[in-house]
BADOVEX-981676 format. One record per atom (N, C-alpha, C): residue number from 0; residue in three letters; atom name; x, y, z. Coordinates in pm, 1 decimal, padded with zeros to 6 digits. Layout:
BEGIN
{site NUM, 'ALA', 'CA', {X, Y, Z}}
...
END
This chain:
BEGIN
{site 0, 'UNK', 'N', {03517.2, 00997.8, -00390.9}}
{site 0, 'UNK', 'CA', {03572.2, 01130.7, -00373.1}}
{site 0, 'UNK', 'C', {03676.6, 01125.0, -00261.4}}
{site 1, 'UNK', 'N', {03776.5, 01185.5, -00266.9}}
{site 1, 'UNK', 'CA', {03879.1, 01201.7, -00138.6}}
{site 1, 'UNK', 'C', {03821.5, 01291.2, -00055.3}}
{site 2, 'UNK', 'N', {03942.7, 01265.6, 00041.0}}
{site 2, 'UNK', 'CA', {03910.2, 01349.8, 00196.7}}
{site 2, 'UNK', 'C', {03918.0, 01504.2, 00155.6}}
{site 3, 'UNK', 'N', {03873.9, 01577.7, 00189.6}}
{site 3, 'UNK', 'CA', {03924.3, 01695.2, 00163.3}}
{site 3, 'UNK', 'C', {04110.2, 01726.3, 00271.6}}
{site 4, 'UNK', 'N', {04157.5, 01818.8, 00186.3}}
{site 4, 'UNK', 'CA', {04252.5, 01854.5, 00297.8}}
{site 4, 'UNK', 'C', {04210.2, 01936.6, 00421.1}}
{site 5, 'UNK', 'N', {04109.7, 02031.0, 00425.1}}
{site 5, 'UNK', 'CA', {04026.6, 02122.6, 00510.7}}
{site 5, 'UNK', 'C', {04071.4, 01954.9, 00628.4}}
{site 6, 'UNK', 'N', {03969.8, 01882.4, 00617.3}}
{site 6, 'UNK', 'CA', {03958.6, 01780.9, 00713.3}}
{site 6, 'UNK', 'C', {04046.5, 01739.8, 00822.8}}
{site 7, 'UNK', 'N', {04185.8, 01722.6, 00672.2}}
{site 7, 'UNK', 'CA', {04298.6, 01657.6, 00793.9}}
{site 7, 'UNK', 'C', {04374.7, 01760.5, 00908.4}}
{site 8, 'UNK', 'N', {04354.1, 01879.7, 00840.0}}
{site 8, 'UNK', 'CA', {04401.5, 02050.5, 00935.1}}
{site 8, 'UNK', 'C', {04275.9, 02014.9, 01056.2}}
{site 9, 'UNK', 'N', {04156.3, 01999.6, 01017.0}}
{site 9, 'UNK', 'CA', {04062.1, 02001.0, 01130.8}}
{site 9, 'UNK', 'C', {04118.3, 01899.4, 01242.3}}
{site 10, 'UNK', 'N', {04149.2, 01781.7, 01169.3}}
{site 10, 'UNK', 'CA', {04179.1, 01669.3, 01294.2}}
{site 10, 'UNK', 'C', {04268.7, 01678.4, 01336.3}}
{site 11, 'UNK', 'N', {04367.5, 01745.7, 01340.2}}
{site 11, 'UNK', 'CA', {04501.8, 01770.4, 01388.2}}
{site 11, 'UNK', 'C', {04459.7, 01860.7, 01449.7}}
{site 12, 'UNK', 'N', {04432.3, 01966.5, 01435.0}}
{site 12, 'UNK', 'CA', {04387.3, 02048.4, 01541.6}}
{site 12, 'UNK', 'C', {04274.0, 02059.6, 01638.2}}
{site 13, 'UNK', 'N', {04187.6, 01922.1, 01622.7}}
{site 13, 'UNK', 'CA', {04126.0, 01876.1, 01765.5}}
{site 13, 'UNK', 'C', {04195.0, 01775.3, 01878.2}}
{site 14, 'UNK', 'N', {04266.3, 01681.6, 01786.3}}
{site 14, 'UNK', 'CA', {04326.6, 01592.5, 01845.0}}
{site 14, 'UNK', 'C', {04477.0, 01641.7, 01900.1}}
{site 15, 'UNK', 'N', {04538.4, 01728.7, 01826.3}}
{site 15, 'UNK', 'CA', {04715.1, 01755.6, 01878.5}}
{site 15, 'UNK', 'C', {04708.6, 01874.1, 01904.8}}
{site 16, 'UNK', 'N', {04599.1, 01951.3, 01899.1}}
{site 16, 'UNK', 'CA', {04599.5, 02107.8, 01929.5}}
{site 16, 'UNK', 'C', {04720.8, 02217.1, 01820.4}}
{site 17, 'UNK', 'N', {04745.6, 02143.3, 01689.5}}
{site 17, 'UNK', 'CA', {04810.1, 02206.6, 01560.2}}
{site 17, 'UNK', 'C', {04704.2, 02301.8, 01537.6}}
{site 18, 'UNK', 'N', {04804.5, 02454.5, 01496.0}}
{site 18, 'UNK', 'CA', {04725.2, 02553.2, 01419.0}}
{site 18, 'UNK', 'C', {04685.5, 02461.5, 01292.5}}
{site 19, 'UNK', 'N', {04535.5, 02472.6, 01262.0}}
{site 19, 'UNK', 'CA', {04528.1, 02423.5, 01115.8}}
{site 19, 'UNK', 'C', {04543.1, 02499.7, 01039.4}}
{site 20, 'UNK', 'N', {04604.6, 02594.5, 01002.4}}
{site 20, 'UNK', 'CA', {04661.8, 02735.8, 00919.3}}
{site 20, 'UNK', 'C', {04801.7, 02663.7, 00872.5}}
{site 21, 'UNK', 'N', {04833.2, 02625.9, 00984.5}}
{site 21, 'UNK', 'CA', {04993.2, 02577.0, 00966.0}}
{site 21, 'UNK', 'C', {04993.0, 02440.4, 00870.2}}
{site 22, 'UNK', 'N', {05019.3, 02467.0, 00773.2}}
{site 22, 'UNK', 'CA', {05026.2, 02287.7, 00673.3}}
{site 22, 'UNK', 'C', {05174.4, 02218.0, 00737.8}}
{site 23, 'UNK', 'N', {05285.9, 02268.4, 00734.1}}
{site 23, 'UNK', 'CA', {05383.2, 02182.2, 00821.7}}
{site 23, 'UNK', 'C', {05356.7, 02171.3, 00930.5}}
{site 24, 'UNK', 'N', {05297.0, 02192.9, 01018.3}}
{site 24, 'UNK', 'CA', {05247.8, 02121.1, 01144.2}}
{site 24, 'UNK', 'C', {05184.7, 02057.2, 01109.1}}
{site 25, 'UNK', 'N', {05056.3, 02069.9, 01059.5}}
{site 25, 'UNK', 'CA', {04963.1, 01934.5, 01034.9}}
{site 25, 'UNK', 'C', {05038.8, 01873.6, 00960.6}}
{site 26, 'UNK', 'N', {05105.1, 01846.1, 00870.9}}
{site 26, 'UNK', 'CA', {05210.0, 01738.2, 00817.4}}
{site 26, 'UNK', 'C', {05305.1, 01654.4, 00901.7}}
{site 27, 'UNK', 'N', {05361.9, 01772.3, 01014.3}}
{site 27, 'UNK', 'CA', {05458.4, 01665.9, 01104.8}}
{site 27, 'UNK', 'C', {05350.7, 01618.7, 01186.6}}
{site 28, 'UNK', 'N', {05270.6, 01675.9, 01250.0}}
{site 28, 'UNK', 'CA', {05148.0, 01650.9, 01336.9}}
{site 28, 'UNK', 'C', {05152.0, 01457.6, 01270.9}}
{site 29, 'UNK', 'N', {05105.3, 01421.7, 01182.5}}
{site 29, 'UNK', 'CA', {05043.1, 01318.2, 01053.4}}
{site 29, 'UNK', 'C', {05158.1, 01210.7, 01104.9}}
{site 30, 'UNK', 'N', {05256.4, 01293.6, 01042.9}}
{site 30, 'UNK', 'CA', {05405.5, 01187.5, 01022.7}}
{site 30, 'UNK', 'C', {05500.1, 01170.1, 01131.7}}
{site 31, 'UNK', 'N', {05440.2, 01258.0, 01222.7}}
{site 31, 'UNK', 'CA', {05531.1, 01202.8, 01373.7}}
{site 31, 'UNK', 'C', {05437.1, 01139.2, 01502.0}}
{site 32, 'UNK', 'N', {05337.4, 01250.4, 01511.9}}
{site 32, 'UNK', 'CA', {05283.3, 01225.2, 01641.7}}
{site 32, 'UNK', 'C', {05196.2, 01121.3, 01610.1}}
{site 33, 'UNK', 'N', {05113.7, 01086.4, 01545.7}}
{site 33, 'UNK', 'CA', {04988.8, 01016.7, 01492.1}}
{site 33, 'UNK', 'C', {05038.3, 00869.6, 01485.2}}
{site 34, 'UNK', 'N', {05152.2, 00807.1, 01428.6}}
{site 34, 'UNK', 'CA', {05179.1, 00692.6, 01434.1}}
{site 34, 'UNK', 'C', {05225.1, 00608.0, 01582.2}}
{site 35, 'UNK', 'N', {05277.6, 00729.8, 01669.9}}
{site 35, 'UNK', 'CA', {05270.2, 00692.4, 01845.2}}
{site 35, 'UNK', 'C', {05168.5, 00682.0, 01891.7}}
{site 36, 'UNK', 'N', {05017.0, 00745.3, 01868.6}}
{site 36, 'UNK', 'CA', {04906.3, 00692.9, 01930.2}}
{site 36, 'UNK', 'C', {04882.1, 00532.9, 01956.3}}
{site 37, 'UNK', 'N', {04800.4, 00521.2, 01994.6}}
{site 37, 'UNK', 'CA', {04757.8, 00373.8, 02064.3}}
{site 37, 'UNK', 'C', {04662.6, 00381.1, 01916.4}}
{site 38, 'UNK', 'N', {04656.5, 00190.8, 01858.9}}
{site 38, 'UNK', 'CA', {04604.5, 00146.6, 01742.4}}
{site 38, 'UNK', 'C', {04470.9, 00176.4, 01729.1}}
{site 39, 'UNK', 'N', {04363.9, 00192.0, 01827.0}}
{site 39, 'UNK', 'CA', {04228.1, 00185.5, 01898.8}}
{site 39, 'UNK', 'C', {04219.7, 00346.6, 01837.1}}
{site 40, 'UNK', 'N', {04330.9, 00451.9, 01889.0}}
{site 40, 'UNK', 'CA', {04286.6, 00572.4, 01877.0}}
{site 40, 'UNK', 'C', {04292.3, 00650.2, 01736.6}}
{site 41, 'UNK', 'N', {04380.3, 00537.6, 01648.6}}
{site 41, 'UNK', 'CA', {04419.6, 00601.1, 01515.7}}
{site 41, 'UNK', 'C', {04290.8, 00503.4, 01453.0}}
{site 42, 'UNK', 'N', {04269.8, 00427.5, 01471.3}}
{site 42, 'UNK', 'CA', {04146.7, 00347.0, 01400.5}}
{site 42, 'UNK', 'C', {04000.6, 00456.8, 01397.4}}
{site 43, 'UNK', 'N', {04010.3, 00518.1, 01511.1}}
{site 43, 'UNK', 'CA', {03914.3, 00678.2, 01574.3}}
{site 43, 'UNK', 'C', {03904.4, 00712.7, 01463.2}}
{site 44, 'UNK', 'N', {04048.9, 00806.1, 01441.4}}
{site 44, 'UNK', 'CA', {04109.0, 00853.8, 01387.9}}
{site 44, 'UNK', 'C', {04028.8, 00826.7, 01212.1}}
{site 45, 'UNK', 'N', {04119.8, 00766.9, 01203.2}}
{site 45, 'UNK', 'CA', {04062.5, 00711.5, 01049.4}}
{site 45, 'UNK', 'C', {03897.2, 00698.6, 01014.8}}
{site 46, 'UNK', 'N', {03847.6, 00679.5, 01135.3}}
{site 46, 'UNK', 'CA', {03698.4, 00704.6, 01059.4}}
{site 46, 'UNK', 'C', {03651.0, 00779.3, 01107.4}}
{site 47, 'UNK', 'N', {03714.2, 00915.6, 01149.0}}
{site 47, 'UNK', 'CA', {03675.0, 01038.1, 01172.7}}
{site 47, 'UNK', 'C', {03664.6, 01067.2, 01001.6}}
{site 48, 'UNK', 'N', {03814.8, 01064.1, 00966.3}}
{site 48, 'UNK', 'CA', {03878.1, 01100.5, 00849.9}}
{site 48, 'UNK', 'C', {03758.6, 01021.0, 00704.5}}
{site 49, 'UNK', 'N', {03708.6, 00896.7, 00737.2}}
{site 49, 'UNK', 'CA', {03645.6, 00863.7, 00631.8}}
{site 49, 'UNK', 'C', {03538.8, 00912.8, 00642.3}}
{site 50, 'UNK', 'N', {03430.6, 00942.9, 00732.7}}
{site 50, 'UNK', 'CA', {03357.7, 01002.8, 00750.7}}
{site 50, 'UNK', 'C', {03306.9, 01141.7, 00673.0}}
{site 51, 'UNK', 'N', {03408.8, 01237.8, 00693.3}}
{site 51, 'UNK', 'CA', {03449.7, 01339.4, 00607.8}}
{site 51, 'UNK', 'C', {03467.3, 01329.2, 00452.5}}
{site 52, 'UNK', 'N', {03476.4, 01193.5, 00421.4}}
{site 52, 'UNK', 'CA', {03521.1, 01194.3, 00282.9}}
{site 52, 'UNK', 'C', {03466.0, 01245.9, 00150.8}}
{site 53, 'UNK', 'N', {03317.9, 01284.3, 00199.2}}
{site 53, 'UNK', 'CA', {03273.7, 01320.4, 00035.1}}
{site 53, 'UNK', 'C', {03225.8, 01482.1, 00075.3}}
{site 54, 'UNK', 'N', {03318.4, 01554.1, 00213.6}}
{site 54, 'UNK', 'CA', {03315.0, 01698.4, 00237.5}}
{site 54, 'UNK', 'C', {03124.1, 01710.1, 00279.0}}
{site 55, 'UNK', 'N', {03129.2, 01810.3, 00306.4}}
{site 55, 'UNK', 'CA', {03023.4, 01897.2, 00351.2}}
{site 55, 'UNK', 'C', {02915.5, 01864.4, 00256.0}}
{site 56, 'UNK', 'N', {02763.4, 01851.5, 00269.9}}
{site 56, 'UNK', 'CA', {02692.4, 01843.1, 00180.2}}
{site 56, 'UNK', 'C', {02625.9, 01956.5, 00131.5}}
{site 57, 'UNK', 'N', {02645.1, 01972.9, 00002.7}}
{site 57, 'UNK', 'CA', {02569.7, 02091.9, -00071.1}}
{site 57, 'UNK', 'C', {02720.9, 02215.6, -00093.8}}
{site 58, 'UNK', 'N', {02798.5, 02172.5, -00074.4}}
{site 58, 'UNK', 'CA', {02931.6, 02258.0, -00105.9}}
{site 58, 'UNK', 'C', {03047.6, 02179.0, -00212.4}}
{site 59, 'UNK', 'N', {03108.6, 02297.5, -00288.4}}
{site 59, 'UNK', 'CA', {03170.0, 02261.4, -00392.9}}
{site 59, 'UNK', 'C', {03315.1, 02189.5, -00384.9}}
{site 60, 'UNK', 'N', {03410.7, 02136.9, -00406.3}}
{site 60, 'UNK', 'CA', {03547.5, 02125.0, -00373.7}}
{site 60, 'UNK', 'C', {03572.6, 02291.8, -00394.1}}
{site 61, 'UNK', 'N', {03717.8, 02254.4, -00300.7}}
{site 61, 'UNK', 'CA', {03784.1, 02401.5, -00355.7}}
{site 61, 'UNK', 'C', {03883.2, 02385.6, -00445.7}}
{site 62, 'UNK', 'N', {03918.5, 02452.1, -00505.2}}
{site 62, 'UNK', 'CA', {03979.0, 02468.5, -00660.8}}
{site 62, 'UNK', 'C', {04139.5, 02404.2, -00623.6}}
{site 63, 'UNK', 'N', {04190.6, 02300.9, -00676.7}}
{site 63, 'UNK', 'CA', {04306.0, 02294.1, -00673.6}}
{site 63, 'UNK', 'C', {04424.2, 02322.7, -00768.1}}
{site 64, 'UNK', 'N', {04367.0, 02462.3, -00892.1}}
{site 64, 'UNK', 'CA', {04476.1, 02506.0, -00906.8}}
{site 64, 'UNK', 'C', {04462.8, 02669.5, -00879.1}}
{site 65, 'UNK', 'N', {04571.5, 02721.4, -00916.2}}
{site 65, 'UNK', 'CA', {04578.1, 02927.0, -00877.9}}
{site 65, 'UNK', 'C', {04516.4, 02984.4, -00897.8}}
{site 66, 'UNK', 'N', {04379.1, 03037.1, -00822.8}}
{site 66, 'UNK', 'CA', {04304.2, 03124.4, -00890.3}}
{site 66, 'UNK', 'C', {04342.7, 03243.7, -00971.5}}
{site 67, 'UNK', 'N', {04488.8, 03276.5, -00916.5}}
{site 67, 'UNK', 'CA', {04521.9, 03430.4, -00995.6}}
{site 67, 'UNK', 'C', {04623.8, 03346.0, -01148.9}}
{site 68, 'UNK', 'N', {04602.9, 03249.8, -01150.0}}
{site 68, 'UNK', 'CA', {04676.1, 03230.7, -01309.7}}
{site 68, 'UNK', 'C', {04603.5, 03138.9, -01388.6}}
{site 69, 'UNK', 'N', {04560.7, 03218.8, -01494.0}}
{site 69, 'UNK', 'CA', {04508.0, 03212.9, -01656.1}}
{site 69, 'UNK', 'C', {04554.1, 03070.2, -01662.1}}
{site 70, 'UNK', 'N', {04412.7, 02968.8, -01633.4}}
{site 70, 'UNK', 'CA', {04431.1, 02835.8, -01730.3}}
{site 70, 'UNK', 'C', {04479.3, 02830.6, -01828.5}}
{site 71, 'UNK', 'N', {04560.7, 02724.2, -01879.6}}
{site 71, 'UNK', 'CA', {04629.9, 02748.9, -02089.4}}
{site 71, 'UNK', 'C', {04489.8, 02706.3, -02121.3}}
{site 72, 'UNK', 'N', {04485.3, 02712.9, -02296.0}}
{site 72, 'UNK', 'CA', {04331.4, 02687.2, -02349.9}}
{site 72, 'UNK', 'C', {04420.9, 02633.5, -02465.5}}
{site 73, 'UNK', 'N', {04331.9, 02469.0, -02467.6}}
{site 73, 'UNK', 'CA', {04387.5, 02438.8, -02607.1}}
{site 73, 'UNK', 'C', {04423.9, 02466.7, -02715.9}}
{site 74, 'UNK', 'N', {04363.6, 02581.3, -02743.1}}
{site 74, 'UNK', 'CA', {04372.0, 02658.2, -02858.1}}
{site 74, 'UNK', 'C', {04543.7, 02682.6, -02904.7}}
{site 75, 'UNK', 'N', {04580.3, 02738.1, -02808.1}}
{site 75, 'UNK', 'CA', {04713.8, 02828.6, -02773.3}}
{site 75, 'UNK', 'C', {04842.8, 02733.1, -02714.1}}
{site 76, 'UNK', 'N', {04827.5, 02619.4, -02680.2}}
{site 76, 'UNK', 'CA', {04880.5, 02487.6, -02636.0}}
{site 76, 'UNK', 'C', {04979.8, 02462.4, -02775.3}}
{site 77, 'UNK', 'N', {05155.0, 02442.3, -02707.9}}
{site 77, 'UNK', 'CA', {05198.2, 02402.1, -02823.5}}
{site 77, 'UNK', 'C', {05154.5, 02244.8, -02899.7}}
{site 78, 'UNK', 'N', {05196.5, 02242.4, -03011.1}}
{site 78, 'UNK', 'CA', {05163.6, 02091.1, -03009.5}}
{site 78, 'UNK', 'C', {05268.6, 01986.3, -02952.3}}
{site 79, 'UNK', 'N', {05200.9, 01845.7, -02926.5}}
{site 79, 'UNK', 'CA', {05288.8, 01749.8, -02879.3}}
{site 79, 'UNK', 'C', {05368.6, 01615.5, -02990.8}}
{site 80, 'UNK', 'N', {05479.2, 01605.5, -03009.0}}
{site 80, 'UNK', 'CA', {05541.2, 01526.8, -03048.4}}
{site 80, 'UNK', 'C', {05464.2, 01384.3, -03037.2}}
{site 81, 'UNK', 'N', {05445.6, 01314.7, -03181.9}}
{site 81, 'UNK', 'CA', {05392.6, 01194.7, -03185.1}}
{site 81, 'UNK', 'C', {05501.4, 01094.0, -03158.0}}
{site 82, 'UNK', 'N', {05487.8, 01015.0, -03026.4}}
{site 82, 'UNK', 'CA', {05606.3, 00886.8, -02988.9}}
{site 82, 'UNK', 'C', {05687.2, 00808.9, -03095.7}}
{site 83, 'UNK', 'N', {05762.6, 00820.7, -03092.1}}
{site 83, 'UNK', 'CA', {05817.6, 00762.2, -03153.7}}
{site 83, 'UNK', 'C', {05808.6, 00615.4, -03182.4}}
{site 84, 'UNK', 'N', {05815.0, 00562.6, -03099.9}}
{site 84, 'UNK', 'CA', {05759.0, 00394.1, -03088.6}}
{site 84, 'UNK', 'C', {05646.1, 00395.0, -03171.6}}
{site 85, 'UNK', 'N', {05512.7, 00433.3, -03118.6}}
{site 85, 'UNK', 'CA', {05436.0, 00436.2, -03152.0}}
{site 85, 'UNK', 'C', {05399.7, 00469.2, -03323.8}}
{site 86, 'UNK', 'N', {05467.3, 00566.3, -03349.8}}
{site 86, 'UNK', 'CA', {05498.9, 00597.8, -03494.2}}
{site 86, 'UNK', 'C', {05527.4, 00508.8, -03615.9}}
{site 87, 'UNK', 'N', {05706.4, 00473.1, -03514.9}}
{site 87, 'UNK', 'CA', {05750.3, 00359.5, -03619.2}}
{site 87, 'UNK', 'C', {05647.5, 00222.4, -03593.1}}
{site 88, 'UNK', 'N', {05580.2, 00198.1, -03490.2}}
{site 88, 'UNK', 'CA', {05455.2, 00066.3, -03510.8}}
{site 88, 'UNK', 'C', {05398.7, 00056.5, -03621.2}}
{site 89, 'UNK', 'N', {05346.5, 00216.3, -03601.7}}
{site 89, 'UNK', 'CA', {05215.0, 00176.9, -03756.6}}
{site 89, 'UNK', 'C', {05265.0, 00164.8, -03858.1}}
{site 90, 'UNK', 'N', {05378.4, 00275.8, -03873.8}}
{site 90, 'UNK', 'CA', {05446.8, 00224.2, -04063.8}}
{site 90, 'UNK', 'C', {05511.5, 00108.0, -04039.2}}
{site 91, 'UNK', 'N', {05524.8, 00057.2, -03960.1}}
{site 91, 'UNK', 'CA', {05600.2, -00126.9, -03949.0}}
{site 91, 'UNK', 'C', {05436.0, -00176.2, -03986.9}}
{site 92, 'UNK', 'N', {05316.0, -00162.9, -03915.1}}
{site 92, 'UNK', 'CA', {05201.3, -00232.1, -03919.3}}
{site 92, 'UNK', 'C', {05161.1, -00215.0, -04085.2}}
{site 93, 'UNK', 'N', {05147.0, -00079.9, -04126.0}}
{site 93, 'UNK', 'CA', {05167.0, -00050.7, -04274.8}}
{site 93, 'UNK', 'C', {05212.3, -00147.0, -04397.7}}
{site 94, 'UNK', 'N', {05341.3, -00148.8, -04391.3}}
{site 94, 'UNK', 'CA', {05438.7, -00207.5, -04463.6}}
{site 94, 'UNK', 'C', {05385.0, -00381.7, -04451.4}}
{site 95, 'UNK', 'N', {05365.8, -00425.0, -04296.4}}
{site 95, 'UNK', 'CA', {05386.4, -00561.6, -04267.7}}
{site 95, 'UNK', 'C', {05199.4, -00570.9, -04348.2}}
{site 96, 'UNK', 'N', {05089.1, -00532.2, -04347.1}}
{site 96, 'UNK', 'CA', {05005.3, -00547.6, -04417.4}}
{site 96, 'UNK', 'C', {04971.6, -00546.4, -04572.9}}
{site 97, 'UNK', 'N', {05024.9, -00425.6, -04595.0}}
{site 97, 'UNK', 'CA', {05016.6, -00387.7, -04779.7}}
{site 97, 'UNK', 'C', {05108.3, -00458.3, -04797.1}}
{site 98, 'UNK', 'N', {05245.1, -00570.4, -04771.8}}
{site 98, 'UNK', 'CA', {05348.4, -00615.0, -04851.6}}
{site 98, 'UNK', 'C', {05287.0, -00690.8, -04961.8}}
{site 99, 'UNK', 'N', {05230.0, -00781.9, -04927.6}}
{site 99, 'UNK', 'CA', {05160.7, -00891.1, -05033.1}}
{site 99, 'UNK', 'C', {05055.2, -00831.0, -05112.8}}
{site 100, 'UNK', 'N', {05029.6, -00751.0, -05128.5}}
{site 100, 'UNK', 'CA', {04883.6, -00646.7, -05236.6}}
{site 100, 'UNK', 'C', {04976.6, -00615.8, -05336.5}}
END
């Protein structure tokens, strides 16, 4: 299971004092300040972060798509174009089998 994102807002905002509300801070927080630490403290770091990895016990992930927009349902899904490659394979595989029958 991955880290949750909850996590990496938490560690940024114990360690760099980032609002964890703020996702571009904890992002520059990540990609600027974090790679200047001393190796010892990001190694911390990282198994703070693995630690966290399979979230809270007895709680669900949180949903990573929009709660306010209507999943599509297969049903209603246009259909998808069969590859082309793939297509001309089998009637090549076709042809190259039944020739001699």
């Amino acid at each position: 299971m991955t880290t949750p994102i909850k996590a990496f807002a938490e560690l940024a905002a114990r360690h760099g004092g980032i609002d964890p509300d703020d996702a571009c801070a904890v992002q520059t927080w990540f990609m600027e300040t974090l790679p200047t630490l001393p190796p010892d403290q990001r190694e911390d770091l990282l198994s703070e972060l693995l630690d966290q990895e399979a979230g809270p016990a007895g709680t669900a992930p949180e949903p990573s798509y929009p709660t306010q927009v209507e999943l599509p349902r297969l049903d209603t899904a246009k259909p998808v174009s069969e590859p082309r490659f793939a297509a001309g394979f089998m009637v090549f595989l076709k042809r190259f089998l039944w020739r001699d029958r």
